[in-house]
N, C-alpha and C positions, 0 to 999 in steps of 0.2 A: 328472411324466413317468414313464411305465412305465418299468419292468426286463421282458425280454423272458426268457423260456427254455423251451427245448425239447427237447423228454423224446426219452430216445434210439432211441424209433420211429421217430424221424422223421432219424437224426442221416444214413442215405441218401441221403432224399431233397434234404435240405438241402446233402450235400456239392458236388454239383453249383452249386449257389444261391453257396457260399461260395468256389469256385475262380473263377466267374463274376467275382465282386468284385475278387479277388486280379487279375484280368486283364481281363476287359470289362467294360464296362454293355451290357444288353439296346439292342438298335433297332427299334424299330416303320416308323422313318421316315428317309426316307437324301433331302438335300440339296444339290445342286453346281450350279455353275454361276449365271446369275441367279435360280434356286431359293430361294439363300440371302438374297440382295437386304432384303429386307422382312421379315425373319424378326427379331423380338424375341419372348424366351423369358419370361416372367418369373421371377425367385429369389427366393422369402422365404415366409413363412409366413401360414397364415389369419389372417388381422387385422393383420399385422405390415407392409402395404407390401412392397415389391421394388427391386430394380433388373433389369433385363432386358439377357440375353448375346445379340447379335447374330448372325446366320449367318454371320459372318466374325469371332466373335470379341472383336466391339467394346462396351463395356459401355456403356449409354446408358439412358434412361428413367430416372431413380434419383427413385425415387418411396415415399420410406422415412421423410418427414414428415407424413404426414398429409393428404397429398393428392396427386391426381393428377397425373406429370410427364412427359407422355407428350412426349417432344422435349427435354425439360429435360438440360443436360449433352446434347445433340445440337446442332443447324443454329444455336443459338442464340447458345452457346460453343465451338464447334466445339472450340478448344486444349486446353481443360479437361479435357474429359473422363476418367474412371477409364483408367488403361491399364497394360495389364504389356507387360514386357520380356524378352527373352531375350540374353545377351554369349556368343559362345564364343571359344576361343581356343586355336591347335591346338599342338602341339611345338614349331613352328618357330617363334611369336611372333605369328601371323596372327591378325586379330583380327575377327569379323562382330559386330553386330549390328543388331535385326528389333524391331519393335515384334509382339508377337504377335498379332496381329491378318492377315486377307485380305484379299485386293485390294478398292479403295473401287468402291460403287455405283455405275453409269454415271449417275444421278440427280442423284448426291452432286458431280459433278463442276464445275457451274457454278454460277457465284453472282456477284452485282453484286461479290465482292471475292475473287473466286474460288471454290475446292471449299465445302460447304458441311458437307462430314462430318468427323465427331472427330476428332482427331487425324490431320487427313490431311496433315500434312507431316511425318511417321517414315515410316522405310524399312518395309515389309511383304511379306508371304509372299506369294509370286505366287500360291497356292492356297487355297482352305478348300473345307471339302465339310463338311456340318452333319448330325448323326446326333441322333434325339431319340427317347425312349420318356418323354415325360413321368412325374416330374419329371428325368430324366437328361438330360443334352444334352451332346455332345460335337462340340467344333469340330476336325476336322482340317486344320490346316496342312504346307505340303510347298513347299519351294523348291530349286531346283537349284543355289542361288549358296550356300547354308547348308549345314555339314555336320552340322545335326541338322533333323528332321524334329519338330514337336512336337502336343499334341494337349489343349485346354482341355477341360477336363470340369466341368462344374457341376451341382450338386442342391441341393434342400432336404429335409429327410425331409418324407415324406406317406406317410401311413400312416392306413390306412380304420379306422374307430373308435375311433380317438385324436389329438382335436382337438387336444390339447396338445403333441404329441411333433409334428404336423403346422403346431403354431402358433409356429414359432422365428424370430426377426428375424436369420436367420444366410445369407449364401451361400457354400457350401461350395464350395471353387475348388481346384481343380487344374495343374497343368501335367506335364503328363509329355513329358519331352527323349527322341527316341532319336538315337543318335550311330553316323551313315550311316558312320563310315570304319572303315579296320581300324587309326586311332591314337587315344590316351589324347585326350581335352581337356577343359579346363576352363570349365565354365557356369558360368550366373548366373541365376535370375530373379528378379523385382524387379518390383513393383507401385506406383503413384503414384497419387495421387488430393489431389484439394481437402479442408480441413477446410468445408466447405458449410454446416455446421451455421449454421442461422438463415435459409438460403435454399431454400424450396423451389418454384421456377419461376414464381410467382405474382406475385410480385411484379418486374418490369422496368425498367433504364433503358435508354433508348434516346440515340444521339449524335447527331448531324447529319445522319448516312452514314443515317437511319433504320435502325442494327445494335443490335442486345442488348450492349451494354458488358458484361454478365454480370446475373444474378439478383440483386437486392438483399436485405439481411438480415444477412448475418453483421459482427458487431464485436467484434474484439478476443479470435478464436479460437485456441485456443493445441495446439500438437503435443504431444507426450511421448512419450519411449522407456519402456516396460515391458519387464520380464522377470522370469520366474516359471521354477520348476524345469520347466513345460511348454511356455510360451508365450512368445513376444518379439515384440514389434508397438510398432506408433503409437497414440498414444489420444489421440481426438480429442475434444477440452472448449469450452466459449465462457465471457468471463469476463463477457460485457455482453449477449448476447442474453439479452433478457426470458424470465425462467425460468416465467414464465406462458404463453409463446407456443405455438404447437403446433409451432412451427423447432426449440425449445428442446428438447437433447437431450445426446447421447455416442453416436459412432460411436470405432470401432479395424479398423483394419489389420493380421492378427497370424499368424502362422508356425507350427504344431507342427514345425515339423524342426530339434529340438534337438539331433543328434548332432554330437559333437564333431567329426567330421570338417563338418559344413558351418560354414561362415564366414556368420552373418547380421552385414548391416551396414543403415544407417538413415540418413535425413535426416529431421529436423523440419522445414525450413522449406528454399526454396531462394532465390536473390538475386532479390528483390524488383524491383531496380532496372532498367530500359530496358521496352520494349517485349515482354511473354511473354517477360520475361526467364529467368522462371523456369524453361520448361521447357527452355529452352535449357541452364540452369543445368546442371538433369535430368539432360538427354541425355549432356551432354558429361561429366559426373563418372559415369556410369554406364557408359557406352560405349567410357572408356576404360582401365578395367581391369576392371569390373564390381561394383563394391564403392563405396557411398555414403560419402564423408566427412563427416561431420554439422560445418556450421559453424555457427553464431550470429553473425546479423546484428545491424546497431542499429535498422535498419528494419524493422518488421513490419508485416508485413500481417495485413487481418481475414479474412482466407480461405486460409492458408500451407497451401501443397502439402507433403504428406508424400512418402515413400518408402522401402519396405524389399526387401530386396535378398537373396539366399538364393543363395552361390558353392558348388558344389561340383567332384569329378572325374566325368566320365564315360568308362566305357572303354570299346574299339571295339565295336561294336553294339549296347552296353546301354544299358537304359533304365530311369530314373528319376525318379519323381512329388516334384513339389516342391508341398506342401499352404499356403493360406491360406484365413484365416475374414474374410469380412468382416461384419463384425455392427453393429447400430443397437438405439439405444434412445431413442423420443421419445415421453415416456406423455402429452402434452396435447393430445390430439385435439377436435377443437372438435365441439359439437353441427351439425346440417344448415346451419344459418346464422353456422355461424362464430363465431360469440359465446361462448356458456359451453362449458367447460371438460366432456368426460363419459370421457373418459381412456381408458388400453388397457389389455387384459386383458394382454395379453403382458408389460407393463411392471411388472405385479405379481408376475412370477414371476423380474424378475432384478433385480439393481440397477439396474445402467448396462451398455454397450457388452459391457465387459472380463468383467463375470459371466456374461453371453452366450458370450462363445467360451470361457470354463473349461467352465461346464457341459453346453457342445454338445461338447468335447472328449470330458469324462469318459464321457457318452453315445451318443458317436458309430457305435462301431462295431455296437452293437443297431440303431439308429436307421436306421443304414446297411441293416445286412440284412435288415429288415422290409420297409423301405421295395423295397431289391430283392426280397425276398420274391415282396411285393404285382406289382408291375408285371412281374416274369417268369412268377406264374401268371398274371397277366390274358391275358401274350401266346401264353402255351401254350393257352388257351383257343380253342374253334372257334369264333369268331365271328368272321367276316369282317373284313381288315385296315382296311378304311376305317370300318366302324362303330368298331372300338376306338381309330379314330385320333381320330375324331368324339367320342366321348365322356371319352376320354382328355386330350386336348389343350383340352377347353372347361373340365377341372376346373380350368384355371389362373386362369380366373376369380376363384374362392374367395380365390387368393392374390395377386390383382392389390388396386387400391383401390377396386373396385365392391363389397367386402366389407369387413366389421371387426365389432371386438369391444370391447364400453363392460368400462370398466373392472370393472363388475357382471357379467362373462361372457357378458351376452345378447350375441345376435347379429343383424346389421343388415347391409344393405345398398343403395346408389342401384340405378339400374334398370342404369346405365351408367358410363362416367368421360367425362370430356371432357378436353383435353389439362391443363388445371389445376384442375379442379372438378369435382365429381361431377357425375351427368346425373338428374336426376329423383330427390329425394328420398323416407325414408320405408319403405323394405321394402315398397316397392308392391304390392299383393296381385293384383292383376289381371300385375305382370310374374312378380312367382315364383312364380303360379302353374305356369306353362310345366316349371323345370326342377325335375329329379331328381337331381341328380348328390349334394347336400347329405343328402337322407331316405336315401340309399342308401349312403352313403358315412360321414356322422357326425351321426347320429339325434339325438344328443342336439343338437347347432344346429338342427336342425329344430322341434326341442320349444322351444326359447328362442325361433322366431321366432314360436310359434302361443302359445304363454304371452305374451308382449308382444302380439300382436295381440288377443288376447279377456280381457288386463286391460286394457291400457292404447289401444288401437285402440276396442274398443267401446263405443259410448253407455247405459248399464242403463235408461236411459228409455227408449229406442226400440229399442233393438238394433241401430240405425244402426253399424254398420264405417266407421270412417274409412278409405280405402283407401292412407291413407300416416300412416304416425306421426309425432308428434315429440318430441324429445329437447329436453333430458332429460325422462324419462319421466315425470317425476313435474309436470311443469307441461305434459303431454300436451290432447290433447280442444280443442285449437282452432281446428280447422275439421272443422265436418258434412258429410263429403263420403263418398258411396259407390260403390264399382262394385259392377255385379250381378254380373260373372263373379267377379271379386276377393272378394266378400261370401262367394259360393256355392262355392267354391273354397277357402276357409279352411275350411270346415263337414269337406268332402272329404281336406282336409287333417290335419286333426284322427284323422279317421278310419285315417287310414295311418300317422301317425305312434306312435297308439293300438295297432296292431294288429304294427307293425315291433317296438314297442320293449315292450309286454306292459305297460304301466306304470298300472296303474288309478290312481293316483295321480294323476300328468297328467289322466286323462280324467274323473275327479271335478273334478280342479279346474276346466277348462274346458268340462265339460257343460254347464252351466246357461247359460253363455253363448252356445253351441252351437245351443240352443233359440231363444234369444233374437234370432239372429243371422238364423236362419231362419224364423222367426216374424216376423221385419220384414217377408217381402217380403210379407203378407197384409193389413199397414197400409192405411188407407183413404189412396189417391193412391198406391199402390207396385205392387210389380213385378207382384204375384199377387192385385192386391186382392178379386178375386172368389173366390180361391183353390179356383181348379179345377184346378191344377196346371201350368197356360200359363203364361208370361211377358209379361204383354200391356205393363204400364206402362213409363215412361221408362225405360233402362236404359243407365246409363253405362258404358264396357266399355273395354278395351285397345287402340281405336281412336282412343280420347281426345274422342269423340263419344258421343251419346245415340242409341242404336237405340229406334222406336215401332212397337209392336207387336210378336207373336211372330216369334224367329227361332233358327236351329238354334244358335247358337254360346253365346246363354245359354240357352235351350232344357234342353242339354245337361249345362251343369253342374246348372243346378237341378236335373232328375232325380238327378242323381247324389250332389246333396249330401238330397234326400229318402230316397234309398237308404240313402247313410252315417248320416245320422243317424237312421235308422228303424231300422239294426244295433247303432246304439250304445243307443239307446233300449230296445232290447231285453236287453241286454248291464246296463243297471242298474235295468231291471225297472218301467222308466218306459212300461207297456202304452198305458196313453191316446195319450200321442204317439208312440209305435210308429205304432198304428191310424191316425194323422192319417197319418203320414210315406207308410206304403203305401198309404192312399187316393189322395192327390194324386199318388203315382208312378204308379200304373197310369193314372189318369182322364188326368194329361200324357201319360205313354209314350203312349197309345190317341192322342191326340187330335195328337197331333203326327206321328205317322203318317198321321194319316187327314186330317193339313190342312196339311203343311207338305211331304210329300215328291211330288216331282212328278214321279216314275217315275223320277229318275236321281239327283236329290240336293234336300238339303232346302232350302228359300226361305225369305224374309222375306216376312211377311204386313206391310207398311206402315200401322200405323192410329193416324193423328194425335190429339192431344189437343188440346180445345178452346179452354186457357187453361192460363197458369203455376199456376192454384190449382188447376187441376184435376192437378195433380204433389205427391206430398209434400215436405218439404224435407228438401234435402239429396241429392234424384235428379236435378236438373239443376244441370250443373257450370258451363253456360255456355259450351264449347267448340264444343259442335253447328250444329246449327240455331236461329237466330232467329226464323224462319215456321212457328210447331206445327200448324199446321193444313197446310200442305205441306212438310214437315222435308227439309231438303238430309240427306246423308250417309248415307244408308240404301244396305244391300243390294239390297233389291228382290227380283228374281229370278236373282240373282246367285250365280254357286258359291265360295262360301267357303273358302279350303282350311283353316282349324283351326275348321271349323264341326262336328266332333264330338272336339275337346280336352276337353268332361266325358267323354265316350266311352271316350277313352282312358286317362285320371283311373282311372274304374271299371273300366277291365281291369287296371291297375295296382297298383289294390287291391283284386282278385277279389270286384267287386261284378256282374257279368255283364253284359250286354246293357242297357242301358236305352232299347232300341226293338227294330223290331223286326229282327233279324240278316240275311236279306237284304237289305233298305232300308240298312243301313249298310255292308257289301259293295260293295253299287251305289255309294253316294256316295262311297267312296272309289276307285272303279274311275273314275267320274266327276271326282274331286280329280284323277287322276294325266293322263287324257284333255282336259279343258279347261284346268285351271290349267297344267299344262306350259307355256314358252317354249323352244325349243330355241335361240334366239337371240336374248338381248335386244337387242343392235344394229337388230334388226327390231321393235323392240316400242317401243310409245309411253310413256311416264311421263313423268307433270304433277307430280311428286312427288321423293324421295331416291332415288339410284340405287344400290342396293346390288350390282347385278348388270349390266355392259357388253355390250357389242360381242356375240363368240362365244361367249359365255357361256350354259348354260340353268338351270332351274331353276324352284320353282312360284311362281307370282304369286298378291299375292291374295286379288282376285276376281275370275272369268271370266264373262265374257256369253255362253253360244252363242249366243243369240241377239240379237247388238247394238244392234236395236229396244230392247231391254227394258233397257239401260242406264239408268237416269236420271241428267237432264242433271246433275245434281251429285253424281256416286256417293259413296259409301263414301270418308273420308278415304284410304287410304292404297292403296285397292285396285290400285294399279299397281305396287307394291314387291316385291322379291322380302325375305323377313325369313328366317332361316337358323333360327332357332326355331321360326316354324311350315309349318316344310318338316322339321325335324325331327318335328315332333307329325304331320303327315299320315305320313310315313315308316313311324314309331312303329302306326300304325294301320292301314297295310296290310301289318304284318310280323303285325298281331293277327290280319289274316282272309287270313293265308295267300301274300299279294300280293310273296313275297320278292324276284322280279327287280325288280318296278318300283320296290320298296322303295329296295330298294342302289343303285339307278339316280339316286333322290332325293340319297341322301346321298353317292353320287359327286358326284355335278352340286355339293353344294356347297362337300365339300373339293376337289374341282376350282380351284374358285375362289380359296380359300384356302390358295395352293401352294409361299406364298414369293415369288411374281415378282413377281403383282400385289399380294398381300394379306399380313399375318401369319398364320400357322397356327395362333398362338396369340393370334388377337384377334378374333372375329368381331362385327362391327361392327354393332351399330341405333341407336339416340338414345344415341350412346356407347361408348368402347371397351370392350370387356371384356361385352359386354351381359350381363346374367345369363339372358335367355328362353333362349342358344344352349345352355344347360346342358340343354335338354330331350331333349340329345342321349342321354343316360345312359340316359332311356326304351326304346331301342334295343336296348340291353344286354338291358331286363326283359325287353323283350319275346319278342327272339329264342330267350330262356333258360325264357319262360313261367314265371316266376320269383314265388311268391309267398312270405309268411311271415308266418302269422300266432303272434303271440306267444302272446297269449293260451289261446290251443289246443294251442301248438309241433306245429303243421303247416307243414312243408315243402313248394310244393310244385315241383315241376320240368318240364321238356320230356321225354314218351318217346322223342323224336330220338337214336339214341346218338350218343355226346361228350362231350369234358370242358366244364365251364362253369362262369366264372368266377361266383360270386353272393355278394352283400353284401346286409345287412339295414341297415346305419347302427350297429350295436352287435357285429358278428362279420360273419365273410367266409372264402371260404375256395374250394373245390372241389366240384363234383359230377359225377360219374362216373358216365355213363346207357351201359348195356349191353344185348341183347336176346340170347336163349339160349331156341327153343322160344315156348312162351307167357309166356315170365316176362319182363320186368323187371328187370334189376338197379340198382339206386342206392344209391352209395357218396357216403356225404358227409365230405367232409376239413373240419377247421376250422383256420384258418390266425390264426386275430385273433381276442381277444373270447372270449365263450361264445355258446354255442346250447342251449336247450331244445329236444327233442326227442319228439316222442309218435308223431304221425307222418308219413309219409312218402307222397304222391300224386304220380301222372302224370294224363293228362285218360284216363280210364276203367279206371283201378286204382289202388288204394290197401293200405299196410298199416301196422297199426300197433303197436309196443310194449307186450309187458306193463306196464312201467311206465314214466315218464316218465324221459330222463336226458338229461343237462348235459354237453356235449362242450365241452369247454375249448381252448386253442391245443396242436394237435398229438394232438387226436382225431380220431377217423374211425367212421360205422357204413353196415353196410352191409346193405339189407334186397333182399328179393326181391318184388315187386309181380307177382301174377297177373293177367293180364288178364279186366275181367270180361267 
């Protein structure tokens, strides 16, 4: 874990950053009403699992064993559920209390055995109103029968180029009381929750009532009170879950508010005995002075509810934060199929639970202000409040269970989560190809994911990419499976993360593979066998079907990974296949102009094959078409909307044009004109409906002319997918297109507002999908943002503005000014270091006598002449 500091340049600008803390968190996004409804936050670290705070407050989803628990400690157990509490109690003896929590869902309210939501028989705060600037989230609670008003605040640190201080299994929890009257009274608050450990929602028994009796798993789980000169909590152990299992673990419940003045009190276990007798137990020893008496039972249970409790005084109108950590540690994460054992990185860095909240203590308050740092420059930034909410809000992602980290530090992830299971194994290469939030945000995960794909993913016999791994890595390589986007999209990959992070190391190590990789698709029976730069053979692709013949959407990327790898070729003096690379680009680029765009946007030329031998192995996956000679699922002449995602790849990574620039223009003018629905209540799908009623947004693929449908289109063409509505987005903010842009990625946080959706879950084969991350593209684009390492050229938008910009290895500020014919740009470095030589806008440049290294809390500022 870094040690954070900042040289006293900077101790100005930061004083603002540090009063901020002492009194708010930043808000991007403000919640009330049925807004909050559907809102789950998640809390926890990259690779470390979560549990998720509600728009009212309600801690649900606890999803901190190793897998997916999306409902788990929800509808399932309604009683169970994590909950704090609030006691006050004023001079005269009066006594309230509130489960801290808002009023329950209109949703939540029926059920074959009544409400269906968490704890919904404690009294609660007639109000919440939900405030978020990811990772911050603040619930506001406010009742008029209560004489305090209170407010939950939760974070995790995330902090851009430090995966480790970002990768903590901790939720930082607050409650801060304020005390509405003008008398002295006495709080309490107080947190309860299950010891779970050995149940993570996967496993069910169900009664008669067809109800969840609760998650099976836990036996013979035991509480404990700790206390350390900093910390006093619960710590939660099992003395009979199989210590081989991936349940198998230690979670704690724990307090820093050691001053003598506050009174912390505790339950290990509460009475077992009747019917949810427990929480009964709870409520009633809580609620009647506000202070737990810890008894010991003779009966225990293998799931005993804790409780810690935290009394202090509040005088009239003041206000005071009462701090809890809740933290997990469960290092036996199972490979994709559940079986062997490939463990968490996180779990190597603590012992157990209790080493978690000491060392999230001793670090906290750096952790803390980086992390505010980070998210108060992003929001001072000029870039429109719905792009940064868009891309903001999808890095939760990273922290959900649609991501993790093997005990070896590499980095991995399903496509999606499904309520108990991941969705689609393997670091799929055709889905993350889509997002950016990871290369741009923490470079070095991105190089783990291209180092595991091109040792462990590619075949050295053929240069076949399997397009999904598996674990453990070292009994990898058993199934020859490829996509061409996925294939050609790792090459391009390669190439940015080469160029982000300056590291010739990396790009030695996985060159030869590089070649290899794209050197397949020239194979007799493959993509380019004639290798004239088309894509004509089978190509399996992120449709989950085989496209025949050329078409723009792998098209696309193959130029672009011909591009990439023909720079990197040149970059290690590999001239022969340079020469190859730029041949087959131009003779593609030319030919795909001149045969695929049809004045408005580019086509599918359908040209079947005559037999399965006439396919190499390994390009037909079997999901397609069965009739190759008249292949169902094709485009046709159908407008694709992520039918130029190599396109935007290459502006991404300032490889230019790979066709020709009005042709791509058009087809994105075309993307926003046909694919539009301004109402999918009005629009037909035969398919998953990711978008209703009054809803709009791009579908996608469009017929204008419905004749030319074929009768068995394109698997999915009737969906709306929020990733590639991102990627078209992305790529009319590159040629200029900013209204109808924003218009996109309104339409789809629209959607995802709270009422009907999470705002921190956007949905495809899966919660948490990773494609929506390609939201972060937005950022690059609007900031025209590139960095190449290797050169340390900067380069930036001559728009003046501030703008926030990260490489995956440093982050920080730039300050575009215009004064006459000049230029100014001021670069802050806030995170990280930066190489610097020098400095471009698009048609001026200037550069440094000599090269230099701005470290956290530098800054240079050059003048750029227009030329």
């Amino acid at each position: 874990m870094k040690k954070y500091f900042v040289v006293l340049l900077w101790s100005a600008l930061l004083a603002p950053v540090a009063q901020a803390q002492k009194s708010s968190w930043p808000v991007l996004k403000h919640y009330e009403k049925e807004a909050t409804d559907r809102i789950a936050m998640p809390v926890g670290g990259i690779g470390t699992g979560n549990i998720s705070i509600g728009g009212n407050g309600q801690w649900k989803d606890v999803e901190m064993m190793n897998k997916p628990g999306i409902g788990f400690y929800g509808s399932t157990t309604p009683k169970q559920a994590p909950l704090f509490m609030v006691y006050t109690e004023d001079p005269d003896g009066k006594k309230e209390s509130r489960a801290l929590v808002g009023p329950i869902p209109p949703y939540e309210y029926a059920g074959s055995e009544g409400s269906t939501a968490p704890n919904h028989g404690f009294p609660r705060f007639a109000s919440a109103t939900f405030d978020a600037a990811y990772p911050f989230a603040v619930v506001n609670l406010e009742d008029p029968e209560m004489p305090v008003s209170a407010k939950v605040k939760v974070f995790n640190p995330f902090i851009p180029a430090d995966a480790d201080a970002s990768g903590i299994p901790v939720a930082v929890i607050r409650y801060a009381l304020t005390n509405k009257t003008s008398e002295p009274l006495t709080v309490a608050v107080a947190g309860s929750l299950d010891n779970f450990i050995g149940m993570d929602g996967f496993k069910v028994e169900f009664n008669s009532f067809n109800r969840a009796i609760v998650p099976q798993g836990a036996k013979d789980n035991r509480n404990a009170f700790r206390k350390t000169d900093r910390l006093a909590g619960i710590y939660m152990t099992s003395d009979s879950v199989d210590k081989d299992a991936s349940t198998w673990g230690t979670m704690a419940l724990t307090t820093s508010e050691m001053d003598k003045n506050y009174r912390i009190s505790y339950r290990t276990a509460f009475n077992p005995k009747g019917w949810n007798a427990n929480m009964n137990d709870m409520w009633m020893d809580f609620a009647d002075d506000g202070v737990f008496k810890d008894i010991t039972f003779d009966e225990q249970e293998d799931s005993p509810r804790a409780g810690l409790a935290v009394k202090l005084s509040l005088g009239p109108n003041e206000t005071k934060e009462v701090q809890f950590f809740l933290t997990w540690h469960f290092p036996n994460r199972k490979d994709w199929n559940d079986k062997q054992t490939v463990g968490n990185y996180y779990t190597t860095r603590y012992a157990d639970a209790w080493d978690v909240a000491e060392k999230t203590l001793t670090a906290l308050p750096d952790l803390e202000r980086k992390t505010l740092e980070f998210v108060t420059l992003f929001l001072q930034s000029d870039y429109p409040d719905v792009v940064k909410e868009a891309a903001l809000f999808n890095t939760s992602t990273l922290r959900s269970q649609t991501a993790f980290r093997t005990r070896d530090g590499n980095f991995f992830g399903w496509e999606g989560a499904f309520a108990s299971t991941g969705s689609c194994y393997g670091n799929c290469t055709h889905v993350w190809n889509y997002e950016h939030a990871t290369p741009f945000l923490f470079g070095e995960l991105a190089k783990k994911m291209r180092e595991v794909e091109y040792t462990y993913g590619l075949w050295d016999d053929t240069g076949l990419m399997s397009f999904r791994v598996s674990l453990p890595l070292e009994k990898n390589k058993s199934w020859k499976a490829a996509a061409a986007d996925g294939q050609m999209g790792t090459v391009m990959k390669v190439y940015r993360e080469w160029q982000l992070s300056g590291d010739d190391a990396f790009l030695k190590k996985v060159y030869p593979g590089v070649k290899k990789a794209l050197a397949f698709a020239w194979i007799k029976g493959g993509w380019d066998a004639d290798k004239d730069g088309v894509m004509e053979g089978c190509q399996h692709n992120t449709m989950d079907i085989e496209y025949y013949g050329p078409n723009p959407e792998i098209e696309f990327w193959y130029l672009g990974a011909l591009k990439a790898a023909g720079a990197m070729a040149n970059y290690v003096k590999d001239k022969e296949f340079e020469t190859t690379c730029k041949q087959l680009f131009v003779r593609g680029s030319q030919w795909t102009d001149a045969h695929l765009f049809n004045g408005e946007f580019y086509i599918h030329q359908i040209q079947p094959v005559a037999s399965k031998e006439a396919i190499a192995p390994g390009l037909l996956i079997g999901m397609g078409s069965k009739d190759l000679k008249d292949p169902d699922f094709q485009i046709g002449e159908g407008c694709l909307v992520d039918q130029l995602v190599g396109q935007n790849m290459a502006h991404i990574c300032d490889l230019g044009y790979l066709a020709n620039p009005e042709h791509v223009k058009k087809t994105l003018q075309s993307i926003r004109r046909y694919n539009y629905v301004k109402t999918f209540g009005d629009h037909f799908n035969n398919m998953r409906s990711y978008a209703l009623g009054n809803e709009a947004g791009l579908m996608l693929t469009a017929y204008p002319d419905p004749s030319k449908r074929p009768a068995i289109p394109l698997s999915y063409w009737s969906e709306a997918w929020t990733g590639l509505e991102y990627t078209a987005a992305t790529g009319m903010l590159y040629e200029g297109m900013r209204e109808e842009a924003l218009s996109t990625i309104t339409d789809v946080r629209d959607r995802f507002n709270g009422i009907k959706r999470n705002p921190f879950n956007e949905e495809e084969c899966g919660n948490h999908y990773a494609r929506a991350m390609a939201s972060w593209s937005a950022i690059v684009a609007l900031s025209e943002f590139h960095y190449s390492a290797p050169t340390a050229k900067f380069t930036i938008t001559s728009t003046p503005g501030n703008y926030f910009w990260s490489n995956g290895y440093s982050w920080g500020m730039a300050h575009v000014a215009h004064e006459n014919n000049t230029t100014q740009v001021k670069i802050e470095v806030h995170g990280g270091t930066l190489k610097l030589k020098t400095v471009a806008t698009k048609g001026a440049e200037a550069t440094l006598k000599k090269m230099v290294v701005l470290s956290e809390g530098g800054e240079q500022t050059l003048n750029l002449v227009q030329k």
